[in-house]
C-alpha positions as CSV (number, residue, x, y, z in Angstrom):
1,X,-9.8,-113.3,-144.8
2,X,-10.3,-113.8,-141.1
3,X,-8.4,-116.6,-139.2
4,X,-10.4,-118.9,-137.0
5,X,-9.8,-117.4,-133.9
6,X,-10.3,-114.5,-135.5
7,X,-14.0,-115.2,-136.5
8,X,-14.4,-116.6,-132.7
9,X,-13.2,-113.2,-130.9
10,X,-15.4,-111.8,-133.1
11,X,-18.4,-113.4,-132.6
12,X,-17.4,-113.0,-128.9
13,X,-17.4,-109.4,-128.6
14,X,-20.4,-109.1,-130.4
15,X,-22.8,-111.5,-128.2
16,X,-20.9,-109.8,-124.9
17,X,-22.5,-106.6,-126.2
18,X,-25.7,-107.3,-128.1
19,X,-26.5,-110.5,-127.6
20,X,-26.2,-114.3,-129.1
21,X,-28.7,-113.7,-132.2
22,X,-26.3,-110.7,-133.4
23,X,-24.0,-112.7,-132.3
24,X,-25.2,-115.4,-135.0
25,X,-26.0,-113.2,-137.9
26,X,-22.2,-111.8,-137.4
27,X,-20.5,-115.0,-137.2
28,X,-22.2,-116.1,-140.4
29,X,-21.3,-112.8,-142.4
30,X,-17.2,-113.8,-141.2
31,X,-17.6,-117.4,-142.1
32,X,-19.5,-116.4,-145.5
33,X,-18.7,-113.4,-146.4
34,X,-21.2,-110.9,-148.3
35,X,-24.2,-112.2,-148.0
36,X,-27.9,-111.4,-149.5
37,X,-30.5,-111.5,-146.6
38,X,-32.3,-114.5,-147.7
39,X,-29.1,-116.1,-147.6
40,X,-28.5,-115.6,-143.9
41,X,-31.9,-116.6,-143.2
42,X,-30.8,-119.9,-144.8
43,X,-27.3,-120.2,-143.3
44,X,-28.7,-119.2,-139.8
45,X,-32.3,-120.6,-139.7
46,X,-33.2,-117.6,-138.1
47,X,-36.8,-115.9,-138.6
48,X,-37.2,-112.5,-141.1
49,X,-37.9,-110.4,-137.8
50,X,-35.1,-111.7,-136.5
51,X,-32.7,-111.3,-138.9
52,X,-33.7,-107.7,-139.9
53,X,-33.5,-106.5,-136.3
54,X,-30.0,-108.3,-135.8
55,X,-28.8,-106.6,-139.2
56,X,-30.7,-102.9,-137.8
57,X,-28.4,-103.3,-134.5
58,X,-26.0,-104.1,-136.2
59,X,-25.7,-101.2,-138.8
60,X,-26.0,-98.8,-136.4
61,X,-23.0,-100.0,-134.3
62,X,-20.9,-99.6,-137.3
63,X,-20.3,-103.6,-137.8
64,X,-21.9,-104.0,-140.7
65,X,-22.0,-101.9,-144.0
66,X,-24.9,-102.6,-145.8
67,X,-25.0,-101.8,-149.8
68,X,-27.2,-102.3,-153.0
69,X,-26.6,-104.3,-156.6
70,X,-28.1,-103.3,-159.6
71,X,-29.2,-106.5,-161.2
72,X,-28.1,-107.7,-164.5
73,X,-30.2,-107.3,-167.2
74,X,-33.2,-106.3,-164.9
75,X,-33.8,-102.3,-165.2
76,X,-35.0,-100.8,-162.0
77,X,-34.1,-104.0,-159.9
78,X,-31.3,-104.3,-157.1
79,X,-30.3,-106.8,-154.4
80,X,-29.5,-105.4,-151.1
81,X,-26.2,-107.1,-149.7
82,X,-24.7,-106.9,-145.9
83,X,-20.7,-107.2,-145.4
84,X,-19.4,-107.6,-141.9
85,X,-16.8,-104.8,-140.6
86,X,-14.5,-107.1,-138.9
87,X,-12.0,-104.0,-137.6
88,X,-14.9,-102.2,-136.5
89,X,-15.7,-105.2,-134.0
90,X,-12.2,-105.5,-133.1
91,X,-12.2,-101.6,-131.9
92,X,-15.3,-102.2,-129.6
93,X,-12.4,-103.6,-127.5
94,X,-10.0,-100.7,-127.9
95,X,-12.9,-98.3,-126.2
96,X,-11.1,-97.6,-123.1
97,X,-8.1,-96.5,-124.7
98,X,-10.3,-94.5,-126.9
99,X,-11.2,-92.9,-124.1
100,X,-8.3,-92.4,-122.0
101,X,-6.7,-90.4,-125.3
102,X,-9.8,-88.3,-125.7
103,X,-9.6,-87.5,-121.9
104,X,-5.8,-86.6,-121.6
105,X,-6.0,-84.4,-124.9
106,X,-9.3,-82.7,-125.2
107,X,-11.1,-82.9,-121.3
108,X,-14.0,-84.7,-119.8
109,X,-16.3,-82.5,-122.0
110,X,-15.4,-83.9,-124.9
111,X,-14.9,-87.7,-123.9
112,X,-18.6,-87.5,-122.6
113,X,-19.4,-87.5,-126.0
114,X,-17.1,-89.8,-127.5
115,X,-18.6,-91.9,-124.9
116,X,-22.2,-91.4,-126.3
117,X,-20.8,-92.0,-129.8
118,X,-19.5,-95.3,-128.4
119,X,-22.2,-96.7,-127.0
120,X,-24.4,-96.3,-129.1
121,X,-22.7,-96.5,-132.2
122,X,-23.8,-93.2,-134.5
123,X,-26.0,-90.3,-133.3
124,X,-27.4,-87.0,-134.5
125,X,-26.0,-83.6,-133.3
126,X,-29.5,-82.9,-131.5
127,X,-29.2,-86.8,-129.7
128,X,-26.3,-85.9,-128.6
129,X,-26.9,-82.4,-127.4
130,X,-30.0,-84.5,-125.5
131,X,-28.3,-87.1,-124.4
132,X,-25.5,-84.9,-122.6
133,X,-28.5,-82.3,-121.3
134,X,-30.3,-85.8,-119.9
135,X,-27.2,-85.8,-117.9
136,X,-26.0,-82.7,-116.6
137,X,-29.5,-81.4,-116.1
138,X,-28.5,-78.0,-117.7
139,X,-30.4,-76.2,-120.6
140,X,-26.9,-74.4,-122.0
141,X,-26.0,-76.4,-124.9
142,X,-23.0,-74.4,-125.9
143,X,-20.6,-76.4,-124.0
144,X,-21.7,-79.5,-125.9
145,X,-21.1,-77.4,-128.9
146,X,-17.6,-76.1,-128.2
147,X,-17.0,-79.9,-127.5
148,X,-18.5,-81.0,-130.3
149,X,-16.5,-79.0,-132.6
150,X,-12.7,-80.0,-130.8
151,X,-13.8,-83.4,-131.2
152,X,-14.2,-82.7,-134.9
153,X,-11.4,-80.3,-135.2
154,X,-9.1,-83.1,-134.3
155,X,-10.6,-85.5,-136.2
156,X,-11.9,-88.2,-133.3
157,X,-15.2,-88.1,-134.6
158,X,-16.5,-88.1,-138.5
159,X,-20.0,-88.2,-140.4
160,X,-21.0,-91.7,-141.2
161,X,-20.9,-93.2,-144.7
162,X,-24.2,-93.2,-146.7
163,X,-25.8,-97.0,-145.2
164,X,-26.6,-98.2,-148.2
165,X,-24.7,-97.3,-151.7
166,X,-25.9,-98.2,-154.4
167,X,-23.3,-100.0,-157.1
168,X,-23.4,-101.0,-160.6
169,X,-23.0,-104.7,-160.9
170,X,-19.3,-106.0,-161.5
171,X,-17.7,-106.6,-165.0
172,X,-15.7,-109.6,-165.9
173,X,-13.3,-106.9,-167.5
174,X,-9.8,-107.6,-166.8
175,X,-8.1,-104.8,-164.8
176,X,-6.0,-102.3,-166.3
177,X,-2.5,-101.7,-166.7
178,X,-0.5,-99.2,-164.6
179,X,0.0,-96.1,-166.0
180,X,3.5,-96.5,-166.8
181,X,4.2,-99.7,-165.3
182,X,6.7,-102.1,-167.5
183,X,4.8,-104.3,-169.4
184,X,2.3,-107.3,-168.3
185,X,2.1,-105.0,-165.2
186,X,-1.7,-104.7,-163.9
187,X,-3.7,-103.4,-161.3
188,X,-5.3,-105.3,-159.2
189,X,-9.2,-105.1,-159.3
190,X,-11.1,-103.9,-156.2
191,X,-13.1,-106.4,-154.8
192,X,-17.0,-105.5,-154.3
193,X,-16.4,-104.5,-150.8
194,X,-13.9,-102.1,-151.1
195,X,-16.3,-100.3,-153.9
196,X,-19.1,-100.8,-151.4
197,X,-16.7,-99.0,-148.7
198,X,-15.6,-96.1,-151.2
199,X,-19.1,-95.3,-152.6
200,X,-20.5,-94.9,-148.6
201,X,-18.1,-92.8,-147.4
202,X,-18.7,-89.2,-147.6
203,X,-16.0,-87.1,-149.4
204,X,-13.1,-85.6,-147.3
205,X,-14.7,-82.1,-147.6
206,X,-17.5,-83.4,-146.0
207,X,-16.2,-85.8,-143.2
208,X,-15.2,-83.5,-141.0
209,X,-17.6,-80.6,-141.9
210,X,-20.1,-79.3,-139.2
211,X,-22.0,-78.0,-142.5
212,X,-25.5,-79.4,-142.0
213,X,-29.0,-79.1,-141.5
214,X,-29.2,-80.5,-138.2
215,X,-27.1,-78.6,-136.0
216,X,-29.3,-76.1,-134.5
217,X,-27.7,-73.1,-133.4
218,X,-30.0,-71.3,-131.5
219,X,-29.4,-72.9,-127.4
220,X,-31.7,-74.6,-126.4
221,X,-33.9,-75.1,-129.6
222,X,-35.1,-79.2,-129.8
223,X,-36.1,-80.8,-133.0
224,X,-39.3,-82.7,-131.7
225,X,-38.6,-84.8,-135.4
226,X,-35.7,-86.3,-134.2
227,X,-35.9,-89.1,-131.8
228,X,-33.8,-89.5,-128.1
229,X,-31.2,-91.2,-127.6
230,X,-32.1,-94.8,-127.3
231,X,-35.6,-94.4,-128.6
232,X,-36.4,-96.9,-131.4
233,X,-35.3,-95.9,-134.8
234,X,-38.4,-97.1,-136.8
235,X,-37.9,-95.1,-140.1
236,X,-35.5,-97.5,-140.2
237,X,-37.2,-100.8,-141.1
238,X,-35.8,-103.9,-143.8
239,X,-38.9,-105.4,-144.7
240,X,-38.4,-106.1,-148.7
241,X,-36.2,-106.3,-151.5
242,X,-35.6,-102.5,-151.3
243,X,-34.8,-102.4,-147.4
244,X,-33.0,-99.4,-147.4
245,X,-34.8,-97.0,-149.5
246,X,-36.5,-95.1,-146.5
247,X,-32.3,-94.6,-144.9
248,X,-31.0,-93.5,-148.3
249,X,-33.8,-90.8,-148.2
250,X,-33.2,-89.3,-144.6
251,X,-31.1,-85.9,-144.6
252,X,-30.2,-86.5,-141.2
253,X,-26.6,-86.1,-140.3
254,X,-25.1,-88.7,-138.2
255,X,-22.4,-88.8,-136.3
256,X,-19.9,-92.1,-135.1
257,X,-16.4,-92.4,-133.7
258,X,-13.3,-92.1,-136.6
259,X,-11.4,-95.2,-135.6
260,X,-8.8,-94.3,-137.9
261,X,-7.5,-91.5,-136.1
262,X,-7.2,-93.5,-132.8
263,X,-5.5,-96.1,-134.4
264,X,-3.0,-93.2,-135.8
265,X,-2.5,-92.4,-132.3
266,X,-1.9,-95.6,-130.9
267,X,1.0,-96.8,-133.7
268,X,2.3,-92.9,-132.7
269,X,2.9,-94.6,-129.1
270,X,3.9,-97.5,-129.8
271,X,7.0,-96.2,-131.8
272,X,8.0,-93.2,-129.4
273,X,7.6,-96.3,-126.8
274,X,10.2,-98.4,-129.2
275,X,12.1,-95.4,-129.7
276,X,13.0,-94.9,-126.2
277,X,14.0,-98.1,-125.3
278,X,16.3,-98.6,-128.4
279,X,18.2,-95.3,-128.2
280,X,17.1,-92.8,-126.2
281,X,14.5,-90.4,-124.3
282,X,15.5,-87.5,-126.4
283,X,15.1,-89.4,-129.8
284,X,11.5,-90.5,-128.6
285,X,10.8,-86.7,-128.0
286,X,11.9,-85.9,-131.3
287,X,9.9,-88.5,-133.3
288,X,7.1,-87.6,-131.4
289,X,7.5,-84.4,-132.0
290,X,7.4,-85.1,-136.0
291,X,5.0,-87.7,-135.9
292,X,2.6,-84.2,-134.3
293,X,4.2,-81.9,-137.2
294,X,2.4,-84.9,-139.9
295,X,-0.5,-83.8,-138.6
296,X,-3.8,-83.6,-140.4
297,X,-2.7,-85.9,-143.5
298,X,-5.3,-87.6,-144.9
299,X,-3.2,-90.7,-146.1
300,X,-0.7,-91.3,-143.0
301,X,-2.2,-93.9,-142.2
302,X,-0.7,-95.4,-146.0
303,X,2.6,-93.4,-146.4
304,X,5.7,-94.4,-146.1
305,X,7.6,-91.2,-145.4
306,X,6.2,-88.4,-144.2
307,X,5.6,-84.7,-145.7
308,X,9.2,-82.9,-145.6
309,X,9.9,-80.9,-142.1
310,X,11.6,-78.1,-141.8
311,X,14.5,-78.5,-138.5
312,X,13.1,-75.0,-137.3
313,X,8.8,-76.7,-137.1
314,X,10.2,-79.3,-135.3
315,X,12.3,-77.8,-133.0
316,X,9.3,-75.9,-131.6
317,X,7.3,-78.6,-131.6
318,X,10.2,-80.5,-129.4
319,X,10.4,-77.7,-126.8
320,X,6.3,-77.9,-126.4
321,X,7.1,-81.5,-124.8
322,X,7.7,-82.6,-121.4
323,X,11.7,-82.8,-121.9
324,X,12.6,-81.2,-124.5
325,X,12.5,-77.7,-123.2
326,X,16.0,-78.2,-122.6
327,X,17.3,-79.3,-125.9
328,X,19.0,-77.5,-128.2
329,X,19.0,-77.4,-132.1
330,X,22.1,-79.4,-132.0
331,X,20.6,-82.4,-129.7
332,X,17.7,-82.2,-132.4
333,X,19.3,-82.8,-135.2
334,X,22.0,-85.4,-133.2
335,X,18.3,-87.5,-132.6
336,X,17.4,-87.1,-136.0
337,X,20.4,-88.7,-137.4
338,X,20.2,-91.2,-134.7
339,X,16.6,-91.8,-136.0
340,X,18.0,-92.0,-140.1
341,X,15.7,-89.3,-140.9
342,X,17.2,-88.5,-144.1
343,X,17.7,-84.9,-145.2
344,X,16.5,-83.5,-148.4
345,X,19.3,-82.9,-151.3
346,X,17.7,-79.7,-152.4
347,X,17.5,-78.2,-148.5
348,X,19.4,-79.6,-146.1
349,X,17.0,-77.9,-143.4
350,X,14.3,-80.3,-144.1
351,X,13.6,-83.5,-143.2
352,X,11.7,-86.4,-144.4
353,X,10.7,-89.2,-141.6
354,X,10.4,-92.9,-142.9
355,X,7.8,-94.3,-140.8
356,X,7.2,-97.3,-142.1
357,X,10.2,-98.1,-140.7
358,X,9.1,-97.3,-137.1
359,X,6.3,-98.9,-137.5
360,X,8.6,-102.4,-139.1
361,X,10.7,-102.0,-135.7
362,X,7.8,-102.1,-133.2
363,X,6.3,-104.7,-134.5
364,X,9.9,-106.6,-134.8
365,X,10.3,-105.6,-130.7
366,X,7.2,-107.2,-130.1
367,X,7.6,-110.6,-132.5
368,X,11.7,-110.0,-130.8
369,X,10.4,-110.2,-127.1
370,X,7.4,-113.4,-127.4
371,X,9.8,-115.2,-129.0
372,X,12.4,-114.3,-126.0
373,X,9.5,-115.7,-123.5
374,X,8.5,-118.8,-125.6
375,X,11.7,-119.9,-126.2
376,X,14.9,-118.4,-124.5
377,X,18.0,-116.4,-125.7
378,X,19.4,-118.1,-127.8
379,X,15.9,-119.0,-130.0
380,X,16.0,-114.7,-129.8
381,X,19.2,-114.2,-131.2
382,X,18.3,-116.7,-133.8
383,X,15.3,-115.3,-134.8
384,X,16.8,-111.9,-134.7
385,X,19.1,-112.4,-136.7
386,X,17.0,-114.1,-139.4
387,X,14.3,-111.9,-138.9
388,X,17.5,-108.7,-139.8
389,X,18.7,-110.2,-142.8
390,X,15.4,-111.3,-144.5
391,X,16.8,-113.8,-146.7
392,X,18.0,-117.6,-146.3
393,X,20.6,-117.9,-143.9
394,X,22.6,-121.4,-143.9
395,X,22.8,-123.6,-140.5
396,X,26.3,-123.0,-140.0
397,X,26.6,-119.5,-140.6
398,X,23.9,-118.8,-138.0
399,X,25.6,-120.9,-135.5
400,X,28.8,-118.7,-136.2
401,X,27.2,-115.5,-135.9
402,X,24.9,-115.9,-133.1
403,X,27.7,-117.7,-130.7
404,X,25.3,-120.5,-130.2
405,X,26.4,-124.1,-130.5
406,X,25.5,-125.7,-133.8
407,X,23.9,-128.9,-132.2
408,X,21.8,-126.4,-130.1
409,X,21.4,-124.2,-133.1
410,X,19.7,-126.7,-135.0
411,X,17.6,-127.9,-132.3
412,X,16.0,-124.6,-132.2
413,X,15.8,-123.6,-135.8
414,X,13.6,-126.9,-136.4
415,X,11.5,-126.1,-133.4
416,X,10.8,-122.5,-135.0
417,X,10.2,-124.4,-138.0
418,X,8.3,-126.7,-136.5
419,X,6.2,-124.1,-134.9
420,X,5.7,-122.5,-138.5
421,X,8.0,-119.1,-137.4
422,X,10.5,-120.1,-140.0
423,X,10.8,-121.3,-144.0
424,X,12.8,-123.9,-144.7
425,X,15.1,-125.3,-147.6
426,X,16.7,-127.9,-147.9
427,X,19.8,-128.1,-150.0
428,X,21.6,-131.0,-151.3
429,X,25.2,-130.9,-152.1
430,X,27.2,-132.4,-154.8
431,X,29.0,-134.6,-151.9
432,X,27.0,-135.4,-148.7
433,X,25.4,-134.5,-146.4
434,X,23.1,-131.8,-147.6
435,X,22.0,-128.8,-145.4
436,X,19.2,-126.7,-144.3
437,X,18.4,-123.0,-145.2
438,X,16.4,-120.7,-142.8
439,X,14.6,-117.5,-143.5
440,X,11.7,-116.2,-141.6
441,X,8.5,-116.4,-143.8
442,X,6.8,-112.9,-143.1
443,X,3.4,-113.2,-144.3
444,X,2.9,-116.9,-143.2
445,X,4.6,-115.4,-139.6
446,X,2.2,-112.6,-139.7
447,X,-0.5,-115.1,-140.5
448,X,0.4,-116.8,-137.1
449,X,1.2,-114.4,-134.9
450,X,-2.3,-112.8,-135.6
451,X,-4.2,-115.6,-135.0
452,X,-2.5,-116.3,-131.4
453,X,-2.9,-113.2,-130.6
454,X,-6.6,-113.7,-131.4
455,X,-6.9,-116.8,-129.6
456,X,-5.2,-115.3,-126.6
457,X,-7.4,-112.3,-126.5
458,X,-10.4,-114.7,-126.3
459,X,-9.3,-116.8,-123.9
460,X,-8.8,-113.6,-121.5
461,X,-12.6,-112.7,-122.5
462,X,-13.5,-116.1,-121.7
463,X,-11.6,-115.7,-118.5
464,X,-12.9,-112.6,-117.3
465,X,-16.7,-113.8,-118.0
466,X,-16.1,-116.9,-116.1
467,X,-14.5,-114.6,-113.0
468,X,-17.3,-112.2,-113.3
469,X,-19.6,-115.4,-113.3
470,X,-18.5,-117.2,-110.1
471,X,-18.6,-114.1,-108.1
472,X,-21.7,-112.7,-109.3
473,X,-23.4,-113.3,-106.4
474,X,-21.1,-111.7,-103.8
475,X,-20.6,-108.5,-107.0
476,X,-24.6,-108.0,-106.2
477,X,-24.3,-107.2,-102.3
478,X,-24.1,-103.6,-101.3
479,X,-20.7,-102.1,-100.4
480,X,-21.9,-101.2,-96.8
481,X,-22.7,-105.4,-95.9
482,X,-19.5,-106.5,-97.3
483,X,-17.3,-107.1,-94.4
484,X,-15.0,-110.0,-93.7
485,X,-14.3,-113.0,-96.2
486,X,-17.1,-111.2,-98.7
487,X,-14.7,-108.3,-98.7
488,X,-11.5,-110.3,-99.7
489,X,-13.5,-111.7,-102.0
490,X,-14.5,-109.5,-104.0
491,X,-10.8,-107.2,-103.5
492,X,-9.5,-110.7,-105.0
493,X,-12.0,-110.3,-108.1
494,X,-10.8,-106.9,-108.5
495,X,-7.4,-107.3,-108.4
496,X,-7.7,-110.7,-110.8
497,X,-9.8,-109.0,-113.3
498,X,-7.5,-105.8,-113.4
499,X,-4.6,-108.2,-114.3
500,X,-6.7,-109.9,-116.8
501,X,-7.6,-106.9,-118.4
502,X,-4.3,-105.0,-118.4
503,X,-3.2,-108.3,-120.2
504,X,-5.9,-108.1,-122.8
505,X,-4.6,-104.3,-123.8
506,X,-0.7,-105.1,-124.4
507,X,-1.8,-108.1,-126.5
508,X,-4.4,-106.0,-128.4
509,X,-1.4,-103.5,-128.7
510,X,0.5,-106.3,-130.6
511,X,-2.9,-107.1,-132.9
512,X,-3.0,-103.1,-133.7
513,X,0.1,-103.1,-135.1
514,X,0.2,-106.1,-137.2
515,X,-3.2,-106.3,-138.4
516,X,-3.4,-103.0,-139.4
517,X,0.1,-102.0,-140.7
């Protein structure tokens, strides 16, 4: 479920990029949930057209997931319904950073591409093989190949899932037990969207498989049946109850950004990041090194501990980074026992890294340091230390342990309270007076932290539109007439909206790791 801010960002980002009527259609999908398309026509009071180009744009960019119902009872009938990708709006945001990766790791070549891919949300090998000769001018296509295929190789880039699955309708079975799970023990049943989800996706042979009919490899060969990049798609037209028979039937292989492995890289920094601060440089070489050695798994983005490492792997992999050349396979292990990587009892040459617990630590550095802004030391070591030992802590015994005085101690914990950072109990004694028990309440916190982080992230948008707004007239003169007080005007906007924005990443950092992990 999305929070209220949340739904607003959302909605935000959407009508930025396409435009208040997507912008509509979205917001009512969050709000709703799946919806049938005669329902949003209802909700929104928006026309058929309207609604079926909205949900077109929409598809395309990856925001919504569109799937078919078989109806009950009714053979040969099904109900086409639309979900909203909220994560897939959020990433629209994350584009830059998409970018920057693409560029340090893999060249210009390739993040021309990605760039393509992100702009317009999913394209054919031969649009994009068009879109990149429309810009360079050149008929040689095998540099767009060779880029291509590194994008793929390392997993930035993926085929799309199918647009619109067809399910069978739900049961009102109950779910099943675990497979030996003590007793009363169930699993819990997917919800329709997740089904949806897992029935478009193609299979992991095929996701990253350049395998298809559309790739031409002859240079310079041009399917005229395919259309250019930001020609109008009209094959693809939802104009009954069976909208999306005419996509199901294309063959066409399509092409979009894999935000999953971006968001793999991202978590990778922000741990190496909180690595190095907490213990050392070297350490942070180290984990980075075995976070690289994980590699190509297909469920890291799940797993708590990684696959087992072998010292000698990541020793090699340590001396490939900038300062580790130096390090010996003494220092390596040193960092990995400084990191608790725990070695294996059957080989004690291998190593297994837990990194969920990475991952528990950045996001406790980050929770750690807004609470040290919002509300001093002494709030921090409060919250630290409640936040460490994960169960109810009495008043007293936090006072004692954190040094702070107990008046002062209970000030703050009802403020946290107060503030809904904390869960509180309270306690009454067999003689007065009774006391207070504190714990921090990690979903509810979660809950919270989320949606400020939400709220704040719109209020920069907000901020940055309105700068952008009351300068657009001095933005539209040309560089060669601004001279004097237009100048300093717009080196002001510059430097205000490079602030703003820089902002709006390390709080997007902070909504990366606890929205997704």
């Amino acid at each position: 479920m999305v929070s209220q801010h949340g739904i607003l960002l959302a909605a935000h980002v959407i009508s930025s990029f396409y435009g208040d009527l997507c912008s509509k259609v979205c917001e009512c999908l969050l709000r709703k949930g799946t919806l049938k398309l005669d329902e949003i026509g209802r909700s929104t009071q928006l026309s058929r057209e309207n609604i079926f180009n909205c949900l077109r744009v929409l598809i395309h960019q990856n925001c919504v997931q569109a799937f078919q119902l078989e109806q009950e009872g009714v053979k040969a009938q099904k109900s086409t319904h639309y979900m909203v990708l909220f994560d897939n709006i959020m990433h629209k945001l994350r584009a830059t950073k998409f970018m920057q990766i693409v560029s340090e790791e893999l060249g210009e070549d390739c993040r021309g591409i990605l760039v393509g891919l992100i702009q317009h949300g999913r394209l054919s090998f031969d649009q994009i093989i068009d879109r990149e000769r429309q810009k360079s001018g050149s008929s040689d296509n095998q540099v767009v190949h060779d880029s291509f295929r590194r994008l793929l190789s390392a997993r930035f880039i993926e085929r799309c899932p199918l647009p619109g699955p067809l399910l069978n309708p739900p049961t009102d079975e109950a779910p099943a037990k675990k497979r030996g799970a003590k007793s009363g023990e169930i699993t819990e049943r997917k919800t329709i969207e997740q089904l949806a989800l897992e029935a478009a996706a193609p299979s992991e042979s095929m996701r990253f498989s350049m395998d298809m009919g559309d790739i031409s490899e002859e240079k310079g060969e041009e399917n005229t049946n395919i259309p250019t990049v930001g020609q109008k798609r009209k094959d693809i037209v939802l104009d009954s109850d069976d909208e999306l028979a005419d996509v199901n039937r294309k063959i066409e292989v399509l092409w979009r950004v894999n935000f999953e492995e971006f968001l793999w890289r991202l978590i990778h920094k922000a741990c190496i990041s909180h690595v190095k601060t907490s213990i050392n440089n070297e350490a942070s070489i180290v984990l980075s090194a075995a976070l690289d050695l994980i590699g190509q798994s297909e469920t890291r983005m799940k797993a708590e501990n990684s696959p087992d490492l072998s010292i000698n792997d990541i020793y090699e992999e340590v001396i490939k980074k900038d300062g580790g050349v130096g390090m010996d396979l003494d220092r390596v292990q040193t960092s990995l026992e400084q990191l608790g990587c725990e070695t294996l009892a059957t080989d004690m040459e291998s190593y297994s890294i837990d990194v969920k617990s990475f991952i528990q630590m950045a996001q406790n550095q980050e929770v750690e340091s807004m609470i040290l802004k919002r509300y001093g030391k002494e709030a921090y070591k409060i919250f630290r230390l409640l936040s460490r030992a994960g169960r109810l802590v009495e008043t007293d015994k936090i006072s004692d342990i954190t040094f702070v005085e107990k008046k002062e101690t209970t000030k703050i914990l009802f403020q946290l309270w107060k503030d809904g950072y904390l869960h509180m109990e309270s306690m009454t004694a067999a003689r007065p007076p009774s006391f207070h028990l504190w714990k921090v309440d990690q979903k509810r916190f979660r809950e919270k932290f989320l949606e400020e982080m939400y709220h704040a992230i719109l209020n920069l948008k907000l901020r940055i539109a309105h700068e952008q707004d009351q300068r657009k007239e001095v933005l539209q003169i040309p560089k060669d007439k601004l001279v004097g007080e237009l100048r300093n005007k717009v080196m002001v906007y510059r430097i205000v909206r490079a602030t703003l924005e820089h902002s709006l990443m390390d709080l997007d950092d902070a909504v990366v790791l606890f929205h997704h992990f």
